[in-house]
VMD Tcl script that builds the backbone (N, CA, C; Angstrom):
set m [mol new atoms 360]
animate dup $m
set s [atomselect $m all]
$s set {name element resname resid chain x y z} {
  {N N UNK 1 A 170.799 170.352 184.228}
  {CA C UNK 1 A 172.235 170.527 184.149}
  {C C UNK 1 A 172.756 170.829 185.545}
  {N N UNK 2 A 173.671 170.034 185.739}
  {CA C UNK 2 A 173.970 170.086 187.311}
  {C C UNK 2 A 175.061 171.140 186.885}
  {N N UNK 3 A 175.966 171.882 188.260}
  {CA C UNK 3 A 177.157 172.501 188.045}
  {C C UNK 3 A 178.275 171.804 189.636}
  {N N UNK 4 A 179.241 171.788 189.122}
  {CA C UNK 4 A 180.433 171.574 190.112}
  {C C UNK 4 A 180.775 172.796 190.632}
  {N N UNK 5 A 181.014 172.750 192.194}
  {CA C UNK 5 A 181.765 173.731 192.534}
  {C C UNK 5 A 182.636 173.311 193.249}
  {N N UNK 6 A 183.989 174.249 192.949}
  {CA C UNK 6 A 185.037 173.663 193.719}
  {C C UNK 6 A 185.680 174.861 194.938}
  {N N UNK 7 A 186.214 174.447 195.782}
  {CA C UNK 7 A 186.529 175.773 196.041}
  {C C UNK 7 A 188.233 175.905 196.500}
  {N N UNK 8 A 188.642 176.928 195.968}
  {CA C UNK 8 A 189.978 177.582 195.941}
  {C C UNK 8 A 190.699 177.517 197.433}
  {N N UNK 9 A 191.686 176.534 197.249}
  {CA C UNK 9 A 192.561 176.489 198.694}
  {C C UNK 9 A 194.150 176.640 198.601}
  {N N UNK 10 A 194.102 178.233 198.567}
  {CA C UNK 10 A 195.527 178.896 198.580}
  {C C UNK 10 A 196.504 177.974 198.883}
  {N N UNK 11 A 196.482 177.487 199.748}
  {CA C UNK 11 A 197.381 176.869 200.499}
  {C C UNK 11 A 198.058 175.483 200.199}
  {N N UNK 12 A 196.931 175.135 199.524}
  {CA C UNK 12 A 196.794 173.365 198.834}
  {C C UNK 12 A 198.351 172.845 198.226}
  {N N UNK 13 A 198.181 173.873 196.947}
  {CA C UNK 13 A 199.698 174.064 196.236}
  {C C UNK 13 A 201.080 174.917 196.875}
  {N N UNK 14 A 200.857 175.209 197.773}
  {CA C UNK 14 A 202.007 175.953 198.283}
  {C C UNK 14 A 203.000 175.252 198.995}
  {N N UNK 15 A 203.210 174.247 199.475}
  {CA C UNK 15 A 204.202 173.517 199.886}
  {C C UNK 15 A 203.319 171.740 199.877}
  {N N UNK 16 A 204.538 170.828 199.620}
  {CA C UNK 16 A 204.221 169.588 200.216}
  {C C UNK 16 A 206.052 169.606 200.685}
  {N N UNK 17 A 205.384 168.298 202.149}
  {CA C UNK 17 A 206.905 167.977 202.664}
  {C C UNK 17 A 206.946 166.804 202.833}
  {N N UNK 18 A 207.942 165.768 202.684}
  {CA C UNK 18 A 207.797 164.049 201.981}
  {C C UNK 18 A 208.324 163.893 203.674}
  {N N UNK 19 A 207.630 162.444 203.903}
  {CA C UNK 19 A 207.909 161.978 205.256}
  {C C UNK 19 A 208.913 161.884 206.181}
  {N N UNK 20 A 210.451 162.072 205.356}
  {CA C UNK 20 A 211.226 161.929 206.028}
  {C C UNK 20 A 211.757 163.233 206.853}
  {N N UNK 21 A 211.409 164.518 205.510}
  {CA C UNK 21 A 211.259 165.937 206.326}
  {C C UNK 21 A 210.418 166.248 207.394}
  {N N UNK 22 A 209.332 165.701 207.576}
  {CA C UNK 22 A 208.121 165.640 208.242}
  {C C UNK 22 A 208.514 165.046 210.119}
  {N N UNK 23 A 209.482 163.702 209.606}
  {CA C UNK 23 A 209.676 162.872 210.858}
  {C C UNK 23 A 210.813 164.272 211.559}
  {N N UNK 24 A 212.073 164.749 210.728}
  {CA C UNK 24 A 212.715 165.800 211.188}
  {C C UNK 24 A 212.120 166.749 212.192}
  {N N UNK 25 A 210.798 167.697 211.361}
  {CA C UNK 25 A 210.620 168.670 212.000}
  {C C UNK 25 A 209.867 168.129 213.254}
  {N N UNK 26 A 209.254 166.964 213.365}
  {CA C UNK 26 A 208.520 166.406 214.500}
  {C C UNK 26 A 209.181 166.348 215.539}
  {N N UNK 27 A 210.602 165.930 215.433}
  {CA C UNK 27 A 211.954 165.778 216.365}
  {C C UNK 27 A 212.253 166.975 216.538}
  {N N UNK 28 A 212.868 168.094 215.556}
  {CA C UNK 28 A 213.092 169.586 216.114}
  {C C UNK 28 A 212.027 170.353 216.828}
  {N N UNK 29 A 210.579 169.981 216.542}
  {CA C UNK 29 A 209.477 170.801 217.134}
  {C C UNK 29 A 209.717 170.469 218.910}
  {N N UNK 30 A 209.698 168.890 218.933}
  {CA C UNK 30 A 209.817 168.437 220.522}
  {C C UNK 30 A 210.550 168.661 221.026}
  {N N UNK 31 A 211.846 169.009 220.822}
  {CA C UNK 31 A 213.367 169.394 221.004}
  {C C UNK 31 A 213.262 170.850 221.495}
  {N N UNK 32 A 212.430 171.643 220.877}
  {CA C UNK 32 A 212.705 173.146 220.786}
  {C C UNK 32 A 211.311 173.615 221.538}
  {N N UNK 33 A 210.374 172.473 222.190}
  {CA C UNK 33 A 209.123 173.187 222.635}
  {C C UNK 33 A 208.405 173.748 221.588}
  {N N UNK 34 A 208.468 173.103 220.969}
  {CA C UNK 34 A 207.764 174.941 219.552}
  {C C UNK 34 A 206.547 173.971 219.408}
  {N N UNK 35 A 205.824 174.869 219.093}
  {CA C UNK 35 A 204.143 174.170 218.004}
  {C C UNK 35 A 204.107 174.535 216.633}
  {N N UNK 36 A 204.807 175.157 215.826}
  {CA C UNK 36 A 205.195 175.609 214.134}
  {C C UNK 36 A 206.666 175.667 213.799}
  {N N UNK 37 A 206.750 174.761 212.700}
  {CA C UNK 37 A 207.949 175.021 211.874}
  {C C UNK 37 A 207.623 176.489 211.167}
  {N N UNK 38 A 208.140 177.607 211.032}
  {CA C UNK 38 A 207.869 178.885 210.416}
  {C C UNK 38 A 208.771 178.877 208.947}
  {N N UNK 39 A 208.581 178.542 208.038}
  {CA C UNK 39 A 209.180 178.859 206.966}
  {C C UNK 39 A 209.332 180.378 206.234}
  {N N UNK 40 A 210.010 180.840 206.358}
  {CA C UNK 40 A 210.447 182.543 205.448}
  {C C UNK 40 A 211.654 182.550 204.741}
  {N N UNK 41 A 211.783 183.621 204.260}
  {CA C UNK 41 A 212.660 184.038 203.190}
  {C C UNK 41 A 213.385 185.506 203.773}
  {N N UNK 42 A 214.691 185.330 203.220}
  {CA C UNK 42 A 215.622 187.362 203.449}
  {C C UNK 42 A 216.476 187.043 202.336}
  {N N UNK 43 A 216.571 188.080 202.488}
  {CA C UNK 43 A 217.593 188.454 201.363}
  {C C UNK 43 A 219.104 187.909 201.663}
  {N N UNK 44 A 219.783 187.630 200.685}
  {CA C UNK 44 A 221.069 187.030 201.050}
  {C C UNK 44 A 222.205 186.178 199.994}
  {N N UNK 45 A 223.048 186.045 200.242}
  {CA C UNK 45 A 223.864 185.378 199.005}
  {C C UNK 45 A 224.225 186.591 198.043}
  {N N UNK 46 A 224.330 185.893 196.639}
  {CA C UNK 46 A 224.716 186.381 195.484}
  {C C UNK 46 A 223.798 186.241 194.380}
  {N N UNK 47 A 222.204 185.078 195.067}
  {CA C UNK 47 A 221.658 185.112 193.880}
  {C C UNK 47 A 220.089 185.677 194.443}
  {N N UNK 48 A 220.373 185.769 195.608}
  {CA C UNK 48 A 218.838 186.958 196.249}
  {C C UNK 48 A 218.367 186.645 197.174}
  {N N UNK 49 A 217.689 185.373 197.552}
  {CA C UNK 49 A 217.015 185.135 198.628}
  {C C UNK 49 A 217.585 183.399 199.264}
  {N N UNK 50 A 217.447 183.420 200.310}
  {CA C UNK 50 A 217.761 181.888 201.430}
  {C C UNK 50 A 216.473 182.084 202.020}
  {N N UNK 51 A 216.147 180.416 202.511}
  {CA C UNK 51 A 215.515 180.018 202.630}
  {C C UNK 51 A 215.642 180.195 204.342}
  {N N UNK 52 A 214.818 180.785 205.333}
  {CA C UNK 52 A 215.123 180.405 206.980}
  {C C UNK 52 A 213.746 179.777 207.282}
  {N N UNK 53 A 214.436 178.542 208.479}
  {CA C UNK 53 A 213.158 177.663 208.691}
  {C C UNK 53 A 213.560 177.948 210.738}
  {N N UNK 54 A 212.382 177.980 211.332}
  {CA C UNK 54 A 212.699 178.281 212.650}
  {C C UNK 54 A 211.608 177.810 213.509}
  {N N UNK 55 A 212.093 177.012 214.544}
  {CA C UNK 55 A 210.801 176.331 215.373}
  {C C UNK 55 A 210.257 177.696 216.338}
  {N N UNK 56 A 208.875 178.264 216.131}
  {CA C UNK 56 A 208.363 179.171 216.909}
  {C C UNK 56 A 207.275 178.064 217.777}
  {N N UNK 57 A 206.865 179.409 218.739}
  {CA C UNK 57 A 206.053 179.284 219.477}
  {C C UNK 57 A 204.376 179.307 219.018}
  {N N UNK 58 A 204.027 180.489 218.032}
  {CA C UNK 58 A 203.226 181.030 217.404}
  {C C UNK 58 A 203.528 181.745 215.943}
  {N N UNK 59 A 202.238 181.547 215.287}
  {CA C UNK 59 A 202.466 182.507 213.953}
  {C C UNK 59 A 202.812 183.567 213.698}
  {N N UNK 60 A 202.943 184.461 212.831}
  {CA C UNK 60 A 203.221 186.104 212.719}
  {C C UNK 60 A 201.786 186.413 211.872}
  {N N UNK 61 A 200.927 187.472 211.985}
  {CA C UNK 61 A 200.245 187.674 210.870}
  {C C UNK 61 A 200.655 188.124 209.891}
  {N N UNK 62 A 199.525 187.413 208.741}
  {CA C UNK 62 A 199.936 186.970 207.739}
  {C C UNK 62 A 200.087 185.809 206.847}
  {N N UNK 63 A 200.744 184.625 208.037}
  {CA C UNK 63 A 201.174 183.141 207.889}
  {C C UNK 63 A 200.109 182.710 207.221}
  {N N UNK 64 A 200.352 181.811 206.300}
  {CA C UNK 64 A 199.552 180.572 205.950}
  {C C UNK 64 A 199.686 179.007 206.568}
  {N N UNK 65 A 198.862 179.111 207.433}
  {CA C UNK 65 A 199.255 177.303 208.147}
  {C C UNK 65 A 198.650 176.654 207.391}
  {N N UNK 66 A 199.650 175.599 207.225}
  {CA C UNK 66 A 199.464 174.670 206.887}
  {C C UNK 66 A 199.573 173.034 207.587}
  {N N UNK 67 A 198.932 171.895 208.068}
  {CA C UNK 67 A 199.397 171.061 208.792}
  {C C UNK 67 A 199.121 169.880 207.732}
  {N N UNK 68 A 200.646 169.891 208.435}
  {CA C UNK 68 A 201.232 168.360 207.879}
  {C C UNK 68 A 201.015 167.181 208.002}
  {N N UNK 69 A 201.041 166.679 209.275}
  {CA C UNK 69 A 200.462 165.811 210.418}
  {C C UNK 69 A 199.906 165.980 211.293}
  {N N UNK 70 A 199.693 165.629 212.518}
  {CA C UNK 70 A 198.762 165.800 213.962}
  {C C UNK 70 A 200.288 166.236 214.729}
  {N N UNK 71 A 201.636 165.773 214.357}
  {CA C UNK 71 A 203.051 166.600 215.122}
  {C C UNK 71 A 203.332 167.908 214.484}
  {N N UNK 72 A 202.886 168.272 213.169}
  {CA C UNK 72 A 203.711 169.330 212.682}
  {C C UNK 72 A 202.799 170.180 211.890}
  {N N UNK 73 A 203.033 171.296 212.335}
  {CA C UNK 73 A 202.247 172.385 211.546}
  {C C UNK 73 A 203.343 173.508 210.514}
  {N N UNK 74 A 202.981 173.959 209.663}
  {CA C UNK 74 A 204.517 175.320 208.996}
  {C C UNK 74 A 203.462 176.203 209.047}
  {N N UNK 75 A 203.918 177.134 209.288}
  {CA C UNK 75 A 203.614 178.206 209.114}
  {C C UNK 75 A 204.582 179.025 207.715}
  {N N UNK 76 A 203.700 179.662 206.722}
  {CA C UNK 76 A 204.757 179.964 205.871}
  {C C UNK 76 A 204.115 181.857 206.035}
  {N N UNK 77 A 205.523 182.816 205.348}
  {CA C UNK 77 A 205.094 183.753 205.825}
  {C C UNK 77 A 204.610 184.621 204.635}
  {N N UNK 78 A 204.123 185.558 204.823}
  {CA C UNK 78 A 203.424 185.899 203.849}
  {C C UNK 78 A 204.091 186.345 202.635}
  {N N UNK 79 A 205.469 186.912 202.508}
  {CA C UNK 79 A 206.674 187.542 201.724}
  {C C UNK 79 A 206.983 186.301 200.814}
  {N N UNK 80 A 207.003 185.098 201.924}
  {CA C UNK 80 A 207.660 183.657 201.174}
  {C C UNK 80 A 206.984 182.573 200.352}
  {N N UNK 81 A 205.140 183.434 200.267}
  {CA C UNK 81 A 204.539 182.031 199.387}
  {C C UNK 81 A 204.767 182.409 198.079}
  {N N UNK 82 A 204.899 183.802 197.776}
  {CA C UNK 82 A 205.182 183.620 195.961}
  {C C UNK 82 A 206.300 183.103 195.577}
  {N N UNK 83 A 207.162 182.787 196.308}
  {CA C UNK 83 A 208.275 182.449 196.262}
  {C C UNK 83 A 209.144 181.191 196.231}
  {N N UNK 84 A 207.911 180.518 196.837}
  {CA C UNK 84 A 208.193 178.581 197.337}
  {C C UNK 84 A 207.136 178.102 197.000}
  {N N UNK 85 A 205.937 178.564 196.534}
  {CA C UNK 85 A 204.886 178.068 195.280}
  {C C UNK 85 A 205.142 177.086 195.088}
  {N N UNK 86 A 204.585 175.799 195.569}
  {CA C UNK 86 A 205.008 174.532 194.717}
  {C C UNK 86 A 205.858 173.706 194.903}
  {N N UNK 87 A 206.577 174.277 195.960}
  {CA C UNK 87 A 207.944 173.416 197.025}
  {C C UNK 87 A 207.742 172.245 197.642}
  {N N UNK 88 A 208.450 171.630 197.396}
  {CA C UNK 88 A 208.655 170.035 198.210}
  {C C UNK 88 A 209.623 170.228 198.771}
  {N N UNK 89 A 209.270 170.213 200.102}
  {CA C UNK 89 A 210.466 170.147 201.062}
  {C C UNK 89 A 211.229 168.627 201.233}
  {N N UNK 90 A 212.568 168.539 201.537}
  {CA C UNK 90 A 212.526 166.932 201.539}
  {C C UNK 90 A 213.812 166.918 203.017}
  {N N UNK 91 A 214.104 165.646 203.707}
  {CA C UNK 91 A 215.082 165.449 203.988}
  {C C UNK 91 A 216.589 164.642 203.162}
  {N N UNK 92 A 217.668 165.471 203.086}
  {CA C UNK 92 A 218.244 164.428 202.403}
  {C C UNK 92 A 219.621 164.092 203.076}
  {N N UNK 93 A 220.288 162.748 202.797}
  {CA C UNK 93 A 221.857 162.879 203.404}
  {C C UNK 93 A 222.868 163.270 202.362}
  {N N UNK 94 A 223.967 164.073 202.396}
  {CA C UNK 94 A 224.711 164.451 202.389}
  {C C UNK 94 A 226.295 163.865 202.933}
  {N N UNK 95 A 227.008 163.023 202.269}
  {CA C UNK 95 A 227.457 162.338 203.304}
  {C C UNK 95 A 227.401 162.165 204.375}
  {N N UNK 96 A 227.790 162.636 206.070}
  {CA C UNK 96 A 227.275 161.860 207.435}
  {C C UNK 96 A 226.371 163.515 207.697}
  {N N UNK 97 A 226.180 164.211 206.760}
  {CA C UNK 97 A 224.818 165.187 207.355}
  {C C UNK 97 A 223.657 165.121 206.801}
  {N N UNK 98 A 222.907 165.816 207.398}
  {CA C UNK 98 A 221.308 165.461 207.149}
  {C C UNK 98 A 220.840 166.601 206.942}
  {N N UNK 99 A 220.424 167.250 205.480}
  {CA C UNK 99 A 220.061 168.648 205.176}
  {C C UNK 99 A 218.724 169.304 204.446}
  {N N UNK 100 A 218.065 169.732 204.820}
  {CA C UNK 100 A 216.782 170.134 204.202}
  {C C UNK 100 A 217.085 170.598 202.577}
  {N N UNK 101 A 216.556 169.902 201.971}
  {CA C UNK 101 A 216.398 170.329 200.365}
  {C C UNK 101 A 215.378 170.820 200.332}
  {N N UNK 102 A 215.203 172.238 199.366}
  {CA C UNK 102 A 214.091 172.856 198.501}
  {C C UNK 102 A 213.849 172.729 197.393}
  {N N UNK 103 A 212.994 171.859 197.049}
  {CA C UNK 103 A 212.975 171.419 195.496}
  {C C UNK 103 A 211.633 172.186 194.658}
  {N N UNK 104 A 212.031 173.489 194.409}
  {CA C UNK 104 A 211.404 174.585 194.260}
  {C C UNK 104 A 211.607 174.115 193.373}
  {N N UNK 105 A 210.270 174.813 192.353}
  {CA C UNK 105 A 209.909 174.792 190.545}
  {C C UNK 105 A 210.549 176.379 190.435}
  {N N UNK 106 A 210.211 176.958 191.346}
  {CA C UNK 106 A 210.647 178.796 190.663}
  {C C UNK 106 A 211.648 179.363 190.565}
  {N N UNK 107 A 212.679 178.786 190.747}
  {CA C UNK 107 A 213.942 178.972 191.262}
  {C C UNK 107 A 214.625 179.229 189.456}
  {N N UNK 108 A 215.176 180.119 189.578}
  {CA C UNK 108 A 215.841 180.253 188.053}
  {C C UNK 108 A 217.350 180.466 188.109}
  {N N UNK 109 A 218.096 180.235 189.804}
  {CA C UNK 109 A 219.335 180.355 189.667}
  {C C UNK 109 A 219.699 180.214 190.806}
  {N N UNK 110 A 220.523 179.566 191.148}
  {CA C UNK 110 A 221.189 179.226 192.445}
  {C C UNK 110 A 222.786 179.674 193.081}
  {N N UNK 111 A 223.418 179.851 193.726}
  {CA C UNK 111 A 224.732 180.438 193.754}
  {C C UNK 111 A 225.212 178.991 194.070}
  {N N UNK 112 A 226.605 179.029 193.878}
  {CA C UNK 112 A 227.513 177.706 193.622}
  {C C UNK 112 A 227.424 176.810 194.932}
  {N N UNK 113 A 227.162 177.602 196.409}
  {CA C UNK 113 A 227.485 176.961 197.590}
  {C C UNK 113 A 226.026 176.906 197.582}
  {N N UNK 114 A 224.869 176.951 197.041}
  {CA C UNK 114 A 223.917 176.500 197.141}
  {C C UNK 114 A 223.096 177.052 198.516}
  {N N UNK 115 A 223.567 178.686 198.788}
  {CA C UNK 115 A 222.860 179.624 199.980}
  {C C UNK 115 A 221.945 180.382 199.584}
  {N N UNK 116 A 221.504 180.673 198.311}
  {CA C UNK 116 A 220.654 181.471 197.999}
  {C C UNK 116 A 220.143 181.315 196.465}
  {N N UNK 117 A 219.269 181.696 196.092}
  {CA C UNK 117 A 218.521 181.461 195.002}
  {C C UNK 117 A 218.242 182.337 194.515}
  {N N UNK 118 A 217.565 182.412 193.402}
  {CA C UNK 118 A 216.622 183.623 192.680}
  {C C UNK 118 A 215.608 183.167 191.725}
  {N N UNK 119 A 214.221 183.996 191.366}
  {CA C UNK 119 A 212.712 183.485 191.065}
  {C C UNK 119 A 212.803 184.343 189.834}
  {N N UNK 120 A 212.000 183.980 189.104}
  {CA C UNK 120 A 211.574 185.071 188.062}
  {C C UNK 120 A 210.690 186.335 188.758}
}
mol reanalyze $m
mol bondsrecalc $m
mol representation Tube
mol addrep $m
């Protein structure tokens, strides 16, 4: 009897980001000098938490890196993975703007201008 082993990669399920978000942060990373998109969370709005994305230099401990491509790495922070669990980041247009969507599964409520969210 043979056995499988698999092994557990935190990180696996914690974000995917679809190519067109991907080509974005590749352009903001070169733009801004940075080597990590940093994804986190604060408090804010009316329904709890916004989403802040920021081209750093380096991680914070804590981070979970994750790389995307050979241009782009996220760093997510440690407060923000129970939180974006499962997130697809995407690029989308907006009439003539171009705006990062979070197409979070955990999300159980959003405020009307669409600045903040809330999780179970």
């Amino acid at each position: 009897m043979s056995s499988v082993v698999s092994t557990f990669d935190p990180s696996a399920a914690l974000v995917s980001v679809t190519a067109k978000a991907e080509q974005h942060f590749a352009k903001k990373l070169f733009a801004a000098q940075a080597k990590l998109i940093r994804l986190s969370v604060k408090t804010s709005g009316c329904t709890g938490y916004a989403y802040v994305l920021d081209a750093v230099a380096e991680s914070e401990a804590g981070d979970t890196l994750i790389k995307v491509s050979d241009l782009v790495t996220l760093a997510i922070s440690a407060d923000a993975a129970p939180l974006i669990r499962g997130t697809e980041i995407d690029l989308a247009l907006e009439g003539v703007n171009r705006v990062i969507k979070y197409n979070n599964p955990n999300v159980v409520a959003e405020c009307g201008c669409g600045e903040s969210f809330s999780v179970n």
